[in-house]
C-alpha positions in Angstrom: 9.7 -58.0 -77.8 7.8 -56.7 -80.5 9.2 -55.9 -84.2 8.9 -52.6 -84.3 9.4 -51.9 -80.8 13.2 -53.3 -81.0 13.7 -51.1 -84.2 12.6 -48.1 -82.7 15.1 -48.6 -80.0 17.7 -49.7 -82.0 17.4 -46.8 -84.1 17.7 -44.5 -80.6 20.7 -46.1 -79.8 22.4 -45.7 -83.3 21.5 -42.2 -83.0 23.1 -42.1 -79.2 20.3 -40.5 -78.1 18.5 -43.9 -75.5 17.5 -44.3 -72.0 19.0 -46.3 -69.5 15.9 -48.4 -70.0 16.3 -48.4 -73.4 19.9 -49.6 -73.1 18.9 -52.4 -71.2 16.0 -53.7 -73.1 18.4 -53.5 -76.4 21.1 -55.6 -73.9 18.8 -58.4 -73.0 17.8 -58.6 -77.0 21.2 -58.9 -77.9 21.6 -61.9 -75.3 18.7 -63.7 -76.4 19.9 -64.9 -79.2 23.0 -64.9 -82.4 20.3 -64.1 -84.6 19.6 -61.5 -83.0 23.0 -60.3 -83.0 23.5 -61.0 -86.4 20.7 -59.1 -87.3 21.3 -55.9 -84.9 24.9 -55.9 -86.9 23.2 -55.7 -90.4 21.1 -52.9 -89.6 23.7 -51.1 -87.8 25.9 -51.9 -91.1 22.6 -50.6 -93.0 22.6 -47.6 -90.8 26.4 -46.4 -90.8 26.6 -47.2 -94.8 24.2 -44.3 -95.4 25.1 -42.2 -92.7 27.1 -39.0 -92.3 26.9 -35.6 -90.7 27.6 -34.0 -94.1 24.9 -35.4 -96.3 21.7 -34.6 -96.8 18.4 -35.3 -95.8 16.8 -39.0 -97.6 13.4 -37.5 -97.6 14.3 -35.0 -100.4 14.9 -38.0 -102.7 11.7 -40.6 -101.7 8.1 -40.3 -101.2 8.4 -42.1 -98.0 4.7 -42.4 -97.8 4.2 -44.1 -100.8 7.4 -46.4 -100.6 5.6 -47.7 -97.1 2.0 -48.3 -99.4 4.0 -50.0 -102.2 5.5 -52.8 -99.5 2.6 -53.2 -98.1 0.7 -54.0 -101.1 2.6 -56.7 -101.8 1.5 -60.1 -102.1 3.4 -63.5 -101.6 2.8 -67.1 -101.1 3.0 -68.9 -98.3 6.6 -70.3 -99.3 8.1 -66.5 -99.5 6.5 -65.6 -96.2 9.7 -65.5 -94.2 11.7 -64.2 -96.6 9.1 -61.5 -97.0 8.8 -61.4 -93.0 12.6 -60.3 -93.2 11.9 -57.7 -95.7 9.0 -56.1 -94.1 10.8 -55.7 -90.8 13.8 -54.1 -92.5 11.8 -51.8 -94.7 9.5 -51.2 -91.4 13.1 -50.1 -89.5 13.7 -48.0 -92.7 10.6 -45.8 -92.9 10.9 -45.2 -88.9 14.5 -43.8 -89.9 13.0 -41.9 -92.6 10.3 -40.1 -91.1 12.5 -39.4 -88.3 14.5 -37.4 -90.0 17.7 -39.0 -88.8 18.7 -41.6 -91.6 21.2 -39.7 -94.3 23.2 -40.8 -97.2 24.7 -40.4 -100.0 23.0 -39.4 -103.3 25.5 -42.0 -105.1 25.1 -45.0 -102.5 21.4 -45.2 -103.0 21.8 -49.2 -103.1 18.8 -51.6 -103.1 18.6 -54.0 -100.3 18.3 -56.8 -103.0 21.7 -55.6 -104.3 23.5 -56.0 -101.0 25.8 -59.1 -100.6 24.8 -61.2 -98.3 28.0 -60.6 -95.4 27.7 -63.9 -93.4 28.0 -66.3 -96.2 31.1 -64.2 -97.2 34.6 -65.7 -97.5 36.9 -63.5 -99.5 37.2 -59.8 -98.3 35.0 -57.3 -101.1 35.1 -53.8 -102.4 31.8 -51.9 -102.7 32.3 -49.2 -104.9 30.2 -45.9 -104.9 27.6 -47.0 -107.9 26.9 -50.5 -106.0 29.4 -52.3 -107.9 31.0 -54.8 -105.9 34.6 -56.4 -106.6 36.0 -59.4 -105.1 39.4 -59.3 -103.6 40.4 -62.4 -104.2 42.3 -61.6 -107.3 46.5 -60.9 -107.0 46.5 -57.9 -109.0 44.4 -55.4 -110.6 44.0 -51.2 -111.1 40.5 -49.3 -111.5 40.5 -45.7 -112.3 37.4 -44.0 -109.8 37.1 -40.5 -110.5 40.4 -38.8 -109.8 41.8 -42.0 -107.7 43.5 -45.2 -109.0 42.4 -48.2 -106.8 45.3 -50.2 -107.1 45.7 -53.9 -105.5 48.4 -56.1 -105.3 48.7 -59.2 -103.1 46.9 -58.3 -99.6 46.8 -54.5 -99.8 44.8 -52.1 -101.2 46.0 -48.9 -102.1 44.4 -45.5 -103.6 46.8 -43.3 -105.9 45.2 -39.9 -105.8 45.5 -37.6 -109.3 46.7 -34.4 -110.3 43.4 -32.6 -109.9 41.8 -29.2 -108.7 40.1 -30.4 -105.4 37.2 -27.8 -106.6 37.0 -30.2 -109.5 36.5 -33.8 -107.3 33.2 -34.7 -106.0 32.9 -35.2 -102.1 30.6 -38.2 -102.1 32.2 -40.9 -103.6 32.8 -43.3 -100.6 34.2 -47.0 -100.9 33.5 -49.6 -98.5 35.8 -52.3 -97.7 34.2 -55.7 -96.1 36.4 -58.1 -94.6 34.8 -61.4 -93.7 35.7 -63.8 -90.9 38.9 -65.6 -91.2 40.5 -62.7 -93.1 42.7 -59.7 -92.7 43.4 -57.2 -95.3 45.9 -53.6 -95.7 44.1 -50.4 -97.0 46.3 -47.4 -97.7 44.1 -44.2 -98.2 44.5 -41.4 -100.9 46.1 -39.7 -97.8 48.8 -41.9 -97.0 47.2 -43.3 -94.3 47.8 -47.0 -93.2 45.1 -48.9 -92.4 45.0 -52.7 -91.0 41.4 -54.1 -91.2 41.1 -57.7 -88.9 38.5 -60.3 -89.3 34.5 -59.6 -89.3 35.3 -55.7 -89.9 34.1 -52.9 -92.4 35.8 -49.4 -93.4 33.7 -46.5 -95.4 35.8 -44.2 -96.9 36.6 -41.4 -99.2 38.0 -42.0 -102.3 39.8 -38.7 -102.0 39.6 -36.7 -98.6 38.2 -32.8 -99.1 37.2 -30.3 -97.1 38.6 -29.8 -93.7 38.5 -32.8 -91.8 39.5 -36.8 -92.9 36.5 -39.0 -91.9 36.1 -42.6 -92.0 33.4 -45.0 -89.9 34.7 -48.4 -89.0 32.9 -51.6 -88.0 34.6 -54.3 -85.8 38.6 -53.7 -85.7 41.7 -51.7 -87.3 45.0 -50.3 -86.4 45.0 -46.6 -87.7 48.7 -45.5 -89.1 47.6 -42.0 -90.1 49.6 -39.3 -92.6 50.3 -36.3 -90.6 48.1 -33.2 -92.1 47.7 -30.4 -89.3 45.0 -28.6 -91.2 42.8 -31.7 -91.6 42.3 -33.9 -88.3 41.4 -37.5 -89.1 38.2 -38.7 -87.8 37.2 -42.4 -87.0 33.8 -43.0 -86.5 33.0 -46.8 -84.6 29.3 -46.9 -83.1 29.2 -44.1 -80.3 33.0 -43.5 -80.5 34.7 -40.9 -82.4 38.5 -40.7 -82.6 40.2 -37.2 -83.6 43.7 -37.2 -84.7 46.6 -35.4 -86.6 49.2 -37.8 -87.3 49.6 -40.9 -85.4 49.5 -44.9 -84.7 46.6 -46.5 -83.0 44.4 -49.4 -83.1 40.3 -49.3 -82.6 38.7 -52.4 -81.3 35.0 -52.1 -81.5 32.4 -54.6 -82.3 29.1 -54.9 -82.1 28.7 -58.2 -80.3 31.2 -57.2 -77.0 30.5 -55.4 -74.2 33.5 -53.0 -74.1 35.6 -51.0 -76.6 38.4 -49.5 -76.8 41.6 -47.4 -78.5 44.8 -48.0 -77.5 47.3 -45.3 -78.5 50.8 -46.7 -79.7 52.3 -43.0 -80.3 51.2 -39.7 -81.1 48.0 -38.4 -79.4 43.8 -38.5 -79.9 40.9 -37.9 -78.4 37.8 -39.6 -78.0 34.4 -38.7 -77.7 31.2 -40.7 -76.8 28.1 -39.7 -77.9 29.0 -35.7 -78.3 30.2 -35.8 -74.6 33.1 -34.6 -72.7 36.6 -35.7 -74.8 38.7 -37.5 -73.6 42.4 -36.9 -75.0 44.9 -40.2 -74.6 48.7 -40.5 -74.5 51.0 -43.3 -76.1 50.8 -46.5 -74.3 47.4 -45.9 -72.8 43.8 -47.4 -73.4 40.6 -46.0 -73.4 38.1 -48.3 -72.7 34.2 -47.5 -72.9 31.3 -50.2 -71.1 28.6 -50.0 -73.4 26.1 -51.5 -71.1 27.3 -49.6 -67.8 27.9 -46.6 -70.4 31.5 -45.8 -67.9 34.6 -45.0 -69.4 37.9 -45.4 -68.1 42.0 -45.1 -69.1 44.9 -47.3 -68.3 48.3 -47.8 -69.0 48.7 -51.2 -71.2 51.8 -52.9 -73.3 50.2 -52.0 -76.9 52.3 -55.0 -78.2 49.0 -56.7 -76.8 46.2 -54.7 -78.6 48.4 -54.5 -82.2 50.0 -58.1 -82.7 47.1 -59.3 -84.9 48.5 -56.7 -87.8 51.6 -59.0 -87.7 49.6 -62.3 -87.7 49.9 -63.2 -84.2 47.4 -62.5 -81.0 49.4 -62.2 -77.3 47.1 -63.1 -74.6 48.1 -62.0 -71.1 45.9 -63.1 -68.1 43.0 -63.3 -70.4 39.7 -64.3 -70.0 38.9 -67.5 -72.2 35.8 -65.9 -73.2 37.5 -63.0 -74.5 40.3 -64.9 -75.8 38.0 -67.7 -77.6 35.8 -64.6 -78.9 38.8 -62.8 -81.0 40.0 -66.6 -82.0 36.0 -67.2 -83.5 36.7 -64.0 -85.8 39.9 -65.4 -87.0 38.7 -69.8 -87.3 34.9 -68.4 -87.8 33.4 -70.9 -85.0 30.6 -71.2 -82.7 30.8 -71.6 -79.2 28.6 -73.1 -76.3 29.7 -73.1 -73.0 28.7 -76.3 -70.6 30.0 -74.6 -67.7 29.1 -70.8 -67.4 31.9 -70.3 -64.6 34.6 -71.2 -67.4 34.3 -67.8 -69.4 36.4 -66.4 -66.3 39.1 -69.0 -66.2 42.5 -66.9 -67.0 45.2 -67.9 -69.6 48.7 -66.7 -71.4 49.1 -67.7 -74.8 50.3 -66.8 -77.9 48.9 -67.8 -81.0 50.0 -67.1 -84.7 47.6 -66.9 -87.7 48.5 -69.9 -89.0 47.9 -72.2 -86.1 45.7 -74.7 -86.6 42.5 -74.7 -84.8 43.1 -78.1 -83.6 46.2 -77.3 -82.1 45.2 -74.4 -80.5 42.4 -75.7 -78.5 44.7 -78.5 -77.4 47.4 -76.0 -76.1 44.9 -74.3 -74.1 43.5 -77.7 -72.7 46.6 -79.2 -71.9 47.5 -76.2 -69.4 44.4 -76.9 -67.5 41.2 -78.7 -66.3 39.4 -77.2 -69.0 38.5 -78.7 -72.4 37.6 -77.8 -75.7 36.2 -80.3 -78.2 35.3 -79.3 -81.4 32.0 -80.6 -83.2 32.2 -79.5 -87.2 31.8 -75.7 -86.9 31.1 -75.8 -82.8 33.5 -75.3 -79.6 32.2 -77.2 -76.7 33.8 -75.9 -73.8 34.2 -78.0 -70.4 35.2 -79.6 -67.2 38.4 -81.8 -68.4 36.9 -83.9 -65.5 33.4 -84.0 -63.9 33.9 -82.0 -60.5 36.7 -80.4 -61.4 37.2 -76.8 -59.8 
């Protein structure tokens, strides 16, 4: 499929607003290839960085026109070319956004692409800070005054102390954006008093300070949600076409861009959930809600949460799980590739529980000793097949 073909329908779908058609054609894209997953997720990053329903409007900061002619005009030799490839398709994806109308951001996270830090070679979780300052989290302890907010950190958590300050008097648009590479897991407590547990290959964009009327916050990938109770400001989690309204309660948001379904599982309190501005859908403790995203259904069942939250404590708890989905949450936490000999084995069913620290050796051996089914690992690759030629 052509370049800007794909853009223009991954840009419809970010908005929520594609075809079935659409849907589909973005699907089989998506399947053709991990690069082109890997690059679908750094647009969509790209995309939900610089979007929000209270910001305004890029055009009234660029000539868009005239930002198109400059990248253009560019010249390169012939050992650039791909790089330059790359960057002409992104800043092609950009000036469709633009002239749409429908790409917004913030006037202080104007970042160049050339500033961004490169998210798949990442291996320490990293702070973005609102002037495109990035800090590594890999040191025990350290405090940074931001505007009216202390950004304190200490061990594995990240917490912001909100000052004594008129809320007339703090600016609205100073977000923070927390990026948590594969292998890693980090704490976040909000200016609010919210709790939030961020697990592997995931992103938060947040406030510094919450204003205004509601709490809003846009997730990539996974986090369980421990929210301060405020009646008069409803939190808000945006993840792709979900959005989660809530008061005061504990849940966990499972959402990423390379699986098929998502969901939030409620472990008390109460939310609701909306897809794409449609009909809301309000949950109760112990249930799910689960959205297809390429049959676009949604559904709600009863679950034991203890299944959807254990990774906050270090651990996952697989029930009759698919070893597709099981080996899928385990390649966020070991950061592996898999290829699959046999496509009939995604389907085989297992119980297991495995703890953080687990080696990946060990692991695979557990779940190929309790069957015909084997897992050999190659460097950075999962092979996954018949223990025995013929075998069911």
């Amino acid at each position: 499929m052509e370049s800007d073909k794909i853009y223009k329908i991954i840009l419809t779908v970010l908005a929520g607003e594609e075809t079935q058609e659409e849907h589909e054609q973005l699907s089989a894209w998506l399947n053709e290839s991990e690069e082109n997953r890997r690059e679908y997720s750094q647009i969509e990053r790209l995309y939900q960085l610089s979007s929000s329903s209270s910001s305004k409007k890029v055009s009234s900061y660029y000539d868009v026109e005239q930002a198109w002619k400059f990248v253009k005009g560019q010249t390169i030799d012939k050992r650039k070319s791909f790089i330059f490839r790359k960057w002409i398709s992104y800043a092609a994806m950009l000036t469709l956004l633009l002239t749409a109308g429908m790409f917004y951001l913030y006037k202080q996270q104007l970042y160049s692409l050339s500033s961004q830090v490169n998210l798949e070679q990442l291996k320490e979780p990293i702070l973005l800070l609102d002037n495109g300052e990035t800090i590594s989290l890999d040191k025990d302890t350290f405090s940074i005054e931001n505007e009216h907010t202390i950004i304190h950190k200490k061990a594995k958590v990240l917490s912001y102390i909100p000052q004594e300050k008129e809320e007339q008097n703090i600016k609205t648009d100073r977000k923070n954006r927390l990026v948590i590479p594969k292998g890693k897991t980090y704490e976040l407590k909000l200016s609010d008093g919210t709790h939030v547990w961020l697990n592997s290959d995931s992103e938060l964009i947040y406030p510094t300070n919450f204003t205004g009327n509601t709490r809003e916050v846009i997730l990539r990938g996974e986090a369980f949600f421990d929210v301060a109770k405020d009646a008069s400001k409803p939190f808000i989690v945006e993840n792709n076409q979900m959005k989660i309204k809530v008061l005061g309660t504990s849940f966990n948001v499972s959402g990423y861009v390379s699986e098929r379904l998502q969901n939030v599982t409620l472990v008390n309190g109460s939310v609701q959930v909306q897809i794409d501005n449609d009909s809301a859908f309000r949950i109760s403790p112990s249930e799910q809600f689960l959205y297809d995203k390429e049959k676009q259904t949604t559904s709600i069942q009863v679950v034991n949460t203890d299944l959807y939250t254990a990774w906050t404590e270090g651990k996952y708890i697989f029930k009759d799980t698919r070893l597709e989905d099981i080996l899928s949450k385990l390649q966020r936490w070991y950061d592996f590739e898999i290829i699959y000999l046999q496509e009939e084995l995604k389907n085989r069913r297992f119980s297991i529980v495995i703890n953080r620290e687990d080696n990946l050796k060990d692991v695979l051996e557990v779940i190929s000793f309790t069957s015909n089914v084997k897992l050999v690992q190659e460097n950075n690759i999962i092979k996954v097949k018949y223990l025995e030629k013929g075998g069911e």
